[in-house]
N, CA, C and O of each residue as an XYZ file, in Angstrom:
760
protein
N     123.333      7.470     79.981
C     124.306      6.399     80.085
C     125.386      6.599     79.034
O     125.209      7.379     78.098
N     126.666      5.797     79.204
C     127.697      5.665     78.539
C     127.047      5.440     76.965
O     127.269      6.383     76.205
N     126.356      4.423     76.461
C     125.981      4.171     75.347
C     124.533      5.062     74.840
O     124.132      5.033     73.677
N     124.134      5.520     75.491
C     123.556      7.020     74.475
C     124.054      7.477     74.646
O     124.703      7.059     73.687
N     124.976      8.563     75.244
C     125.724      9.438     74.711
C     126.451      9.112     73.601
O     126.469      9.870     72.631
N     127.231      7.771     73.625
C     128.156      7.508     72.369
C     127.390      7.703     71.453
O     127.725      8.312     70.438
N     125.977      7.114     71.696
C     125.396      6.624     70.248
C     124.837      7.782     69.942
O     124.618      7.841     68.732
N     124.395      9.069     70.728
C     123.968     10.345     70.101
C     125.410     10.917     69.142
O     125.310     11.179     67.943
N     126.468     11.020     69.772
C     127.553     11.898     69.071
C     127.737     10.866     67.851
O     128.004     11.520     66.844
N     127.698      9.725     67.627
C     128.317      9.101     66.922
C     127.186      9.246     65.748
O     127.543      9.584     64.620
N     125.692      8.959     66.071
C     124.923      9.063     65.021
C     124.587     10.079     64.438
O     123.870      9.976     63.443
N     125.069     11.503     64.959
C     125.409     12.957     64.592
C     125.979     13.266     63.696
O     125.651     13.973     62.743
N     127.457     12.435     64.080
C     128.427     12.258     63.023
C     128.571     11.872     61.734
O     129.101     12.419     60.767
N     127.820     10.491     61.929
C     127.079      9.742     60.405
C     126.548     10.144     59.858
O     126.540      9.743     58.694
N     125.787     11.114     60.197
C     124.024     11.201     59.868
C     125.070     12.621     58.974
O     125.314     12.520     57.771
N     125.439     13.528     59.595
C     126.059     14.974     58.660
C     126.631     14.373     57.476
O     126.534     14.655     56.282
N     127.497     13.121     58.359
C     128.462     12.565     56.325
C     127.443     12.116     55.785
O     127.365     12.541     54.632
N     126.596     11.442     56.067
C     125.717     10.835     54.948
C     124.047     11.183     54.831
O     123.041     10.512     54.603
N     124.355     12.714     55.135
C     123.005     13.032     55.157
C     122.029     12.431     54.070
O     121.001     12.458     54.747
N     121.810     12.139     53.392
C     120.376     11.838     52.669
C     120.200     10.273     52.850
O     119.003     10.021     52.716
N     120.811      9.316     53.060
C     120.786      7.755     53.629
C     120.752      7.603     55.183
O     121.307      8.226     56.088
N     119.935      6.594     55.157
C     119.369      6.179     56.367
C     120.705      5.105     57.279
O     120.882      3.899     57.107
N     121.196      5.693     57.883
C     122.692      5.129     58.732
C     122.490      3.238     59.082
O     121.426      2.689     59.367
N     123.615      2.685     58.970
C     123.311      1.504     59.367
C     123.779      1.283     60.940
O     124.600      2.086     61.383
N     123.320      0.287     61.753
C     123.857     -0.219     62.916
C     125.156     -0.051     62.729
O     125.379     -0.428     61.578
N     126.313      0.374     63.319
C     127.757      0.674     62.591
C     127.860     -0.772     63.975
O     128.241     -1.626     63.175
N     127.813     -1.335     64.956
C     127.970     -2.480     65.931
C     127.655     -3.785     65.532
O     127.062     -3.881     64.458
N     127.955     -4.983     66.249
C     127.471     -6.172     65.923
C     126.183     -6.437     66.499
O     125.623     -5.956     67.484
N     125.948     -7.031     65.933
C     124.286     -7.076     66.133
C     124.276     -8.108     67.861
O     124.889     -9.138     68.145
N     123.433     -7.371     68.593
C     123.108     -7.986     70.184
C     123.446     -9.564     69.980
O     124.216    -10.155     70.737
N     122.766    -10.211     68.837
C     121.838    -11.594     68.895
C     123.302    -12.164     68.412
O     123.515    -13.366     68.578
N     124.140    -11.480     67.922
C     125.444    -11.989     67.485
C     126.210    -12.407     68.421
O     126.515    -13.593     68.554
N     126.854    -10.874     69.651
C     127.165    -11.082     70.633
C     126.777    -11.907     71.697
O     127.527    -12.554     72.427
N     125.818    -11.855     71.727
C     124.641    -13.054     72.694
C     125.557    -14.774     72.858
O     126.103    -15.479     73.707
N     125.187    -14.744     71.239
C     125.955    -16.355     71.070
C     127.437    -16.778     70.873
O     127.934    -17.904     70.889
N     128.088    -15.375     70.654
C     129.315    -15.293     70.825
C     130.401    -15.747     72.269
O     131.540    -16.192     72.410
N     129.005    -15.232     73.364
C     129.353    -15.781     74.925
C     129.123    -17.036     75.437
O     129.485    -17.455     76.537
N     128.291    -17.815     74.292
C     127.359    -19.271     75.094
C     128.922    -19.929     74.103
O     129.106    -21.128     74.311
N     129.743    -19.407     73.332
C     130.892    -20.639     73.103
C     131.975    -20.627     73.963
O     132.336    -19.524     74.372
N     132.778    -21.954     74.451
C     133.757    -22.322     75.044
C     134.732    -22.940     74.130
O     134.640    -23.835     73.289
N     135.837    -22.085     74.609
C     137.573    -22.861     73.717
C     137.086    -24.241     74.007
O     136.221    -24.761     73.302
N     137.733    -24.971     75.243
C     137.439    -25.509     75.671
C     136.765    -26.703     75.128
O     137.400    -27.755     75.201
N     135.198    -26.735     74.419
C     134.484    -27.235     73.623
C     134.854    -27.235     72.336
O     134.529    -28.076     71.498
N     135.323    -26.586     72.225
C     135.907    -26.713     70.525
C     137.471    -27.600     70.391
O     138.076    -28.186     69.493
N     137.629    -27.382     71.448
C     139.155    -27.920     71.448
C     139.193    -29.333     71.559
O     140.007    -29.980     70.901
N     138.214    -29.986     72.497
C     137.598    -31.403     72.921
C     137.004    -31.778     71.614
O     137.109    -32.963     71.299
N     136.470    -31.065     70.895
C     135.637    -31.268     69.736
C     136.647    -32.237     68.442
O     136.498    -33.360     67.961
N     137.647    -31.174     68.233
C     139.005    -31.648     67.625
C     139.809    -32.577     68.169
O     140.168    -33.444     67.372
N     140.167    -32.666     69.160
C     140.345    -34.185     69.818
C     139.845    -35.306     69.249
O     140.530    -36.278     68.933
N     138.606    -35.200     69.097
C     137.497    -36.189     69.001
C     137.455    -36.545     67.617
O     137.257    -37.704     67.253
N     137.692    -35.280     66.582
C     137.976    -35.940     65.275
C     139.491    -36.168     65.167
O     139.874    -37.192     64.601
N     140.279    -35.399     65.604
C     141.615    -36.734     65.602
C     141.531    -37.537     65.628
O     141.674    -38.077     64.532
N     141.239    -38.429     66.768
C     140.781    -39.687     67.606
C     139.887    -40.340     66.072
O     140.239    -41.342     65.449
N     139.123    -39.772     65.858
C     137.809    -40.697     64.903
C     139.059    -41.156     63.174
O     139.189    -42.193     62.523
N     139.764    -39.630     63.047
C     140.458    -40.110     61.628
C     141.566    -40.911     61.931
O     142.129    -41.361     60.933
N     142.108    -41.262     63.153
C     142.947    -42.388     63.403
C     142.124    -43.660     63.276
O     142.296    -44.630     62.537
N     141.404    -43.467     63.975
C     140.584    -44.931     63.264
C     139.729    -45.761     62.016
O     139.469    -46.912     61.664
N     139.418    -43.952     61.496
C     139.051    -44.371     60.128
C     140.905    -44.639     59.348
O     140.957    -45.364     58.355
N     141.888    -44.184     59.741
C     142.641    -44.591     58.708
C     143.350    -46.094     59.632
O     144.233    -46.711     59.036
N     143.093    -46.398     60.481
C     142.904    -48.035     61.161
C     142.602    -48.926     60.208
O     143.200    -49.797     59.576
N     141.020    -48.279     60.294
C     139.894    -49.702     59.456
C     140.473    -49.350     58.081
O     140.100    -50.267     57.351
N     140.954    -48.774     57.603
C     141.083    -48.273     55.820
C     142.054    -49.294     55.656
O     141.914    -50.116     54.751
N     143.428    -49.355     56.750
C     144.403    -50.284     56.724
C     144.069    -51.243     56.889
O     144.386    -52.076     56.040
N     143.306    -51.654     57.972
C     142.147    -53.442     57.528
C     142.055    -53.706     56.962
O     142.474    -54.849     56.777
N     141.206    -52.819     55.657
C     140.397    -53.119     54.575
C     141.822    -54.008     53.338
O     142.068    -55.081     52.787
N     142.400    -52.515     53.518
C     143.794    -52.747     52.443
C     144.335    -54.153     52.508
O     144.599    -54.794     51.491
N     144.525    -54.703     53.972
C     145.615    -56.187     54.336
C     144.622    -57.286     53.674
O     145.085    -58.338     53.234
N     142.953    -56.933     53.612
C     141.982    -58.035     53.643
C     141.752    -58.313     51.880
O     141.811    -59.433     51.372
N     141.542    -57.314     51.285
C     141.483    -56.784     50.044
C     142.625    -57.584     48.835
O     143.855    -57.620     48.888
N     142.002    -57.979     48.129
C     142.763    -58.333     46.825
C     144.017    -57.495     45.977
O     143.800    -56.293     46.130
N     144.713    -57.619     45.504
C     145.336    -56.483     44.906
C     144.492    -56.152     43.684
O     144.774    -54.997     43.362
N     143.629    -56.636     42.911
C     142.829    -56.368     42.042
C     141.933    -55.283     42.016
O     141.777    -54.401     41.172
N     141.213    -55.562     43.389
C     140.096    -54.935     44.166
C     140.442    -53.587     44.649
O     139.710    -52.598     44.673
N     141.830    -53.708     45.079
C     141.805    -52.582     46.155
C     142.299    -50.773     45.750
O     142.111    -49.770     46.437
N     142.862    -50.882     44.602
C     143.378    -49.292     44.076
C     142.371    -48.551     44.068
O     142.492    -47.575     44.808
N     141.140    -48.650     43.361
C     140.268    -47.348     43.343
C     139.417    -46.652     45.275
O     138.945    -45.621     45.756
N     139.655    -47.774     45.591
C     139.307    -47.608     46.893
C     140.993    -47.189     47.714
O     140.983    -46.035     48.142
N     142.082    -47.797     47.916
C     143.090    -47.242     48.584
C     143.553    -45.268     48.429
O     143.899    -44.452     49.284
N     143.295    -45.135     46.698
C     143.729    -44.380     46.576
C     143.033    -43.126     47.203
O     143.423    -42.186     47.895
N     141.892    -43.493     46.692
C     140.542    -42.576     47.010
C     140.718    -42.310     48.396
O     140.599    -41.129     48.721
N     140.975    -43.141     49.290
C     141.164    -43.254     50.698
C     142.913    -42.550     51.640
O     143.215    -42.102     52.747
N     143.368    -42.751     50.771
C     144.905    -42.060     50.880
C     144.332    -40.765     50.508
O     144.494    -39.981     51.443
N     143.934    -40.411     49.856
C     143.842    -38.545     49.345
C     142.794    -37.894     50.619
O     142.986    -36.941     51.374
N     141.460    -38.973     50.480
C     140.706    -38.703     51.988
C     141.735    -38.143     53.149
O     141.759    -37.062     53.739
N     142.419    -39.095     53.224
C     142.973    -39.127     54.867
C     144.094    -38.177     54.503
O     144.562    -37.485     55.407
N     144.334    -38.123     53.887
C     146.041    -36.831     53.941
C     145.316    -35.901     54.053
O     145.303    -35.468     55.205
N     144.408    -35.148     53.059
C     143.507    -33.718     53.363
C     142.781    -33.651     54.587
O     142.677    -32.570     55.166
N     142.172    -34.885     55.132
C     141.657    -34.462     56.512
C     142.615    -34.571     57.972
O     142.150    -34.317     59.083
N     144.191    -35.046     57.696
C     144.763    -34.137     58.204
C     145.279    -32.896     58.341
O     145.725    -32.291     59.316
N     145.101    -32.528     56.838
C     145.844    -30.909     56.737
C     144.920    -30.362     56.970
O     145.237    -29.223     57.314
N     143.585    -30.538     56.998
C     142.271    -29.783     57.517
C     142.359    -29.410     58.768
O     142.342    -28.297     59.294
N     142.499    -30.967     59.374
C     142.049    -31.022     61.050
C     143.487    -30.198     61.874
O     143.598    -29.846     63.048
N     144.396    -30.090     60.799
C     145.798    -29.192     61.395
C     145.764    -27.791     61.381
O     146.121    -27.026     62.277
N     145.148    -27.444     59.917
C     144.563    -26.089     59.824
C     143.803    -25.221     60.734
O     144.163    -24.104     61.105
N     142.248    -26.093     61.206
C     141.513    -26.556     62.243
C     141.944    -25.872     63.750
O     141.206    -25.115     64.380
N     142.973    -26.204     64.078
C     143.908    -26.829     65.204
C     144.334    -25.228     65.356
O     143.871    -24.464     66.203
N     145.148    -24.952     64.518
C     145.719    -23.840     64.429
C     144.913    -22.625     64.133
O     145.078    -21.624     64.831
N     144.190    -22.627     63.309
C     142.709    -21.338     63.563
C     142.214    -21.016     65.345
O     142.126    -19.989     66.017
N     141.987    -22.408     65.604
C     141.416    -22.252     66.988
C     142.321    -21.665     67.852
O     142.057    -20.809     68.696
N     143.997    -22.429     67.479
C     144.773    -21.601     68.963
C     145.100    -20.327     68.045
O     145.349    -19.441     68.863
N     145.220    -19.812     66.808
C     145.296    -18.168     66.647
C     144.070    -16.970     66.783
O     144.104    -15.740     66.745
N     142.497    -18.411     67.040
C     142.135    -17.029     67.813
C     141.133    -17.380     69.480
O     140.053    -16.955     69.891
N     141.890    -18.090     69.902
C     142.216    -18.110     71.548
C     143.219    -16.917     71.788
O     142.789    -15.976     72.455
N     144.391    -16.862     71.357
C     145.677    -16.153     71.422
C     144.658    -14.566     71.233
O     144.671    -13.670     72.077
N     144.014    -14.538     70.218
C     143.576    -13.256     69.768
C     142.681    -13.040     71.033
O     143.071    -12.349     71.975
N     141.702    -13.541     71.015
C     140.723    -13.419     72.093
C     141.478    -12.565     73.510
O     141.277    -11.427     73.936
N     142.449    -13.713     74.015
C     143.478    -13.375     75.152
C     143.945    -12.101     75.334
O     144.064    -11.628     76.464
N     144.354    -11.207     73.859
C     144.957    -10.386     73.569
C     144.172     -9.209     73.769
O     144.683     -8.249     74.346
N     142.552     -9.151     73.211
C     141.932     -8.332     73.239
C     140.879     -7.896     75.206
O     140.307     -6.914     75.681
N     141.235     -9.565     75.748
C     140.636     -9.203     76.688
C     141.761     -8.223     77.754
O     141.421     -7.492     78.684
N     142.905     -8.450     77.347
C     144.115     -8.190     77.682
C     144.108     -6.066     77.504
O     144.326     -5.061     78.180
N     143.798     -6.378     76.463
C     143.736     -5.034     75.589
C     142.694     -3.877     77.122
O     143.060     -2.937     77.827
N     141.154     -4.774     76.981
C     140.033     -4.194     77.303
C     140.659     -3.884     79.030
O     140.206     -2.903     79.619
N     141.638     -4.736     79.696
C     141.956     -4.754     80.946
C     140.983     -5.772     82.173
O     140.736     -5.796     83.378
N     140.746     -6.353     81.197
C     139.636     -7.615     82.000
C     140.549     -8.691     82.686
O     141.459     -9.381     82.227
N     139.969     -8.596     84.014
C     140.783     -9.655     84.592
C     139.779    -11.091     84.719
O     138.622    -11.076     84.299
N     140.447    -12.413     85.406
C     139.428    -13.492     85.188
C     139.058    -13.395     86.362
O     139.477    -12.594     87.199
N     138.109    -14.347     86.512
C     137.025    -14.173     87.983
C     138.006    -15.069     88.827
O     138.917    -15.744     88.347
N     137.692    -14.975     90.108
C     138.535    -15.683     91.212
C     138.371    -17.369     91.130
O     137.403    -18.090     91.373
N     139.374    -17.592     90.802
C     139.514    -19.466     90.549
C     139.272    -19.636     89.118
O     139.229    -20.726     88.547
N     139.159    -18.799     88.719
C     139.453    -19.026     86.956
C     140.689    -18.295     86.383
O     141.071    -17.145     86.599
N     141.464    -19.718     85.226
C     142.660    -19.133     84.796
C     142.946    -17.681     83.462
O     143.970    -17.100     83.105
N     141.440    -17.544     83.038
C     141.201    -16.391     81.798
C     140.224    -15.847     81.774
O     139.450    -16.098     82.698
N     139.900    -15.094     80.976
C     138.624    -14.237     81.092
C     137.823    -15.311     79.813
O     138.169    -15.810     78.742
N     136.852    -15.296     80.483
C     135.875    -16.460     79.403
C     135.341    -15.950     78.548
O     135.145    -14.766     78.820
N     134.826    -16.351     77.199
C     133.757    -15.697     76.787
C     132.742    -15.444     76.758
O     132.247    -14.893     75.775
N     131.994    -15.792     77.945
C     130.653    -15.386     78.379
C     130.715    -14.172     79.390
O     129.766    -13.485     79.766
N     131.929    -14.072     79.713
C     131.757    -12.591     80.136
C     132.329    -11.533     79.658
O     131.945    -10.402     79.954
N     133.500    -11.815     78.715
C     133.517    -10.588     78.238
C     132.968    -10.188     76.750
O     133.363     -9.205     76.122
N     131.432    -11.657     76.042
C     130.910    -11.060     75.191
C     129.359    -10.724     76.163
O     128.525     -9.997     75.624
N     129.104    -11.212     77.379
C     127.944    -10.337     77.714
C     128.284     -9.010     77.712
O     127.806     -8.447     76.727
N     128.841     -8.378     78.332
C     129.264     -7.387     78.563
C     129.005     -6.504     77.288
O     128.456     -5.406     77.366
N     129.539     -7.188     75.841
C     129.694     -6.217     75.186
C     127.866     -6.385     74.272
O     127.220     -5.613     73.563
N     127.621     -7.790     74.790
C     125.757     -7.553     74.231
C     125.229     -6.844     75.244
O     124.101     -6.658     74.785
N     125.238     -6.209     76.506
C     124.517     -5.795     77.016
C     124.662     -4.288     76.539
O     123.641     -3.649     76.284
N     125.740     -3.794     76.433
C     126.094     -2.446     75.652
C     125.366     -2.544     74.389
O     124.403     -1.796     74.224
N     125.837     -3.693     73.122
C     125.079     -3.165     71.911
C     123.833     -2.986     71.918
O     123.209     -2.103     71.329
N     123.229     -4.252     72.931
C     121.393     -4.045     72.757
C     120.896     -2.093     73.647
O     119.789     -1.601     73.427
N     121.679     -1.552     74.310
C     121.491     -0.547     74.657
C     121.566      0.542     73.384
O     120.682      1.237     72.883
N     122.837      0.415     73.107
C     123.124      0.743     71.787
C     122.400      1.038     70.674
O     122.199      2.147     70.178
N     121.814     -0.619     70.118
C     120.507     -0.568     69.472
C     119.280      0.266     69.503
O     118.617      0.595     68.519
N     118.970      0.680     71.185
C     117.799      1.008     71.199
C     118.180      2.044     71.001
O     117.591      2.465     70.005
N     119.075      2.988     71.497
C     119.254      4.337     71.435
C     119.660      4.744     70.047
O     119.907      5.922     69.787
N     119.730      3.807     69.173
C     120.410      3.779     67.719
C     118.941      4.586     66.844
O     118.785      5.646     66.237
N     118.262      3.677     67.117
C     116.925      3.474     66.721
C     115.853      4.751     67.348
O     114.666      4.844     67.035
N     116.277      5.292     67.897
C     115.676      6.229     68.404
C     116.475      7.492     68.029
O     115.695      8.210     67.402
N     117.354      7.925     68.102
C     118.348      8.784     67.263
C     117.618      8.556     66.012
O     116.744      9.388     65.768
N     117.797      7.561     65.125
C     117.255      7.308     63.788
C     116.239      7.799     63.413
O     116.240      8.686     62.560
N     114.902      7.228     64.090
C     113.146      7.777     64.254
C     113.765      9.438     64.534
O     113.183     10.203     63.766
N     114.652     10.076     65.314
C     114.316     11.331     65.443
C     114.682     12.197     64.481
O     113.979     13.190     64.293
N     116.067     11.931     63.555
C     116.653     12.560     62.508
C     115.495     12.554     61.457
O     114.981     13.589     61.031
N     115.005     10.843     60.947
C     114.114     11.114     60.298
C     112.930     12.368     60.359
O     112.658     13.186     59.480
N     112.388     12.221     61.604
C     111.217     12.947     61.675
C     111.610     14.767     61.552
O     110.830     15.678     61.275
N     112.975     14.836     61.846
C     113.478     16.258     61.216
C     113.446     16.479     59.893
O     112.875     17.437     59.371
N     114.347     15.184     59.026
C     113.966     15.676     57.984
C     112.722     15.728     56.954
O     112.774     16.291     55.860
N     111.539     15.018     57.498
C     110.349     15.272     56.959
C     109.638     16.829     57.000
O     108.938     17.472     56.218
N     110.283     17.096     58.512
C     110.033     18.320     58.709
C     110.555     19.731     58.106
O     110.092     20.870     58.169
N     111.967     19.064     57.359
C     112.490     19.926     56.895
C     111.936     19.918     55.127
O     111.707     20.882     54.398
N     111.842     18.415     54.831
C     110.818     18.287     53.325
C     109.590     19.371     53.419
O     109.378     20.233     52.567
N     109.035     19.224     54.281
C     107.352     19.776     54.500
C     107.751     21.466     54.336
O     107.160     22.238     53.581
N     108.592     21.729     54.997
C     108.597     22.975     55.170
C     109.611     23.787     54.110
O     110.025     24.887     54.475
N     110.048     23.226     52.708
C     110.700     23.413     51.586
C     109.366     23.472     51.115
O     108.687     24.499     51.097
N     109.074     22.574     50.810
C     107.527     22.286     50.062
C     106.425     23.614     50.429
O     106.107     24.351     49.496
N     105.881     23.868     51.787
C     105.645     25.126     52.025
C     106.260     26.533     51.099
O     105.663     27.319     50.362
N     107.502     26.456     51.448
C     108.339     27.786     50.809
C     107.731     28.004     49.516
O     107.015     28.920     49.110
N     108.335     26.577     48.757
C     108.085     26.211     47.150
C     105.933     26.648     46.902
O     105.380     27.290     46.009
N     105.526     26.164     47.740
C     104.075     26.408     47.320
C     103.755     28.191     47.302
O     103.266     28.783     46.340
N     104.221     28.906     48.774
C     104.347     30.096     48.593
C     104.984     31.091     47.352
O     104.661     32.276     47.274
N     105.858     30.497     46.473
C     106.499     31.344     45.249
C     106.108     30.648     44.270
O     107.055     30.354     43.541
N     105.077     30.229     43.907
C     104.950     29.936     42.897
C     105.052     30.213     41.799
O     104.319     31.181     41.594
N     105.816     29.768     40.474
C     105.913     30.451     39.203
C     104.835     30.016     38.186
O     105.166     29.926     37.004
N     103.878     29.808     38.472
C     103.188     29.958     37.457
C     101.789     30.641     37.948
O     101.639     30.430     39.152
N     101.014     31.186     37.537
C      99.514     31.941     38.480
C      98.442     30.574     37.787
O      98.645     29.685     36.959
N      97.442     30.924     38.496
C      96.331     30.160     38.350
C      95.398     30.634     38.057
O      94.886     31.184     39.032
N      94.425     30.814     36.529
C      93.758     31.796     36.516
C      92.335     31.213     36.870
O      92.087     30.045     36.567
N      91.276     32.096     37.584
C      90.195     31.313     37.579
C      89.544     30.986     36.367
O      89.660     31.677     35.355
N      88.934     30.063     36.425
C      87.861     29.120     35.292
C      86.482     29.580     34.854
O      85.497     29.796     35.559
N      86.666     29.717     33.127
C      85.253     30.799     33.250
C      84.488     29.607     32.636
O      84.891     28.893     31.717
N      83.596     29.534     33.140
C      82.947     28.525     32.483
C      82.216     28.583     31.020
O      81.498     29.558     30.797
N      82.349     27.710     30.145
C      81.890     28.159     28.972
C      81.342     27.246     28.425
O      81.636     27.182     27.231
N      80.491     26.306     28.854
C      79.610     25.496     28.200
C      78.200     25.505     28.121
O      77.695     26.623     28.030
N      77.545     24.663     28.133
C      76.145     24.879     27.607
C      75.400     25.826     28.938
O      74.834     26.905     28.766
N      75.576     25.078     30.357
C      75.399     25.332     31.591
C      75.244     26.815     31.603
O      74.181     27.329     31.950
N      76.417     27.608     31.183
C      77.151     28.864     31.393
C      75.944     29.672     30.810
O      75.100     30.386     31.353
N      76.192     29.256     29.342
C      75.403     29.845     28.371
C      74.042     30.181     28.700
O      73.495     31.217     28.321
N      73.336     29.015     29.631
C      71.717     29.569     29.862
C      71.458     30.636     31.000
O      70.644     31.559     31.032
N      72.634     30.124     32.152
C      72.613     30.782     32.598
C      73.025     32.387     32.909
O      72.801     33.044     33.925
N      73.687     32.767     31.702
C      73.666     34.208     30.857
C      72.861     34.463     30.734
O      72.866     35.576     31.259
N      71.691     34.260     30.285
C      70.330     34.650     29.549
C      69.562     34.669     30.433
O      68.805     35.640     30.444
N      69.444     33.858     31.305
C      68.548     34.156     32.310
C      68.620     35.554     33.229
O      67.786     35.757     34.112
């Protein structure tokens, strides 16, 4: 398949630059991609709605509070509440704008890949064009992992068989052991 072959040449490649370390997954991990497809713009976008909607009304009731409130009473709480609500608009704007720069991105890359949307849909979703790319990495993976187990088991083979060489030339001799203790001694005489 398309993804062992990649993943043989590619882990070939790694494996020569970094011969003595054990290569990492250079892909996103399956379980990444997986959940990357179960999200919808869509849902996130409704999501932000929803806290718009909620900080208009928390800064509603805040203005309640303020009209009901003493002037004595009310500064450590107004102020506290003014700084609240200004930052959780520049948040929820920030927010806003993350999401449509990477919708736009998304668009771009499915654009890129040449993915068209399914019939009666206006874009390519992300459940299909991140299955697609988990069904490749988990292939990926396995063939990763198996490339891996096999380099290893070369170079043990190539340890073992240095080690061989090295045992064959040895520089130092071994002389045999004469025995010279009491043992030795009787058994001389006998």
């Amino acid at each position: 398949t398309i993804a062992e072959a990649f993943c043989h040449i590619l882990f070939r490649i790694i494996s020569e630059i970094l011969m003595r370390e054990q290569c990492l997954f250079p892909l996103p991990e399956p379980q990444d991609l997986f959940q990357a497809s179960q999200m919808k713009f869509e849902d996130f976008q409704k999501d932000l709605r929803k806290l718009k909607k909620d900080l208009k009304a928390c800064e509603v009731e805040a203005g309640k509070v303020y009209q009901v409130s003493s002037k004595e009473h009310m500064q450590p709480f107004k102020e506290n509440m003014e700084q609240f609500i200004s930052q959780a608009k520049i948040d929820q704007e920030a927010e806003e704008n993350s999401l449509t720069e990477t919708h736009k991105c998304f668009l771009e890359t499915t654009a890129y890949f040449f993915m068209k949307p399914k019939l009666g849909e206006k874009e390519v979703s992300p459940n299909v064009f991140f299955s697609i790319w988990h069904e490749f990495s988990s292939d990926f993976k396995d063939f990763w992992k198996k490339e891996n187990k096999l380099i290893l088991q070369e170079r043990v083979k190539e340890a073992e068989e240095v080690c061989r060489q090295k045992k064959g030339k040895s520089l130092y001799k071994i002389k045999p052991r004469h025995d010279s203790g009491i043992k030795a001694k009787i058994s001389m005489k006998t």
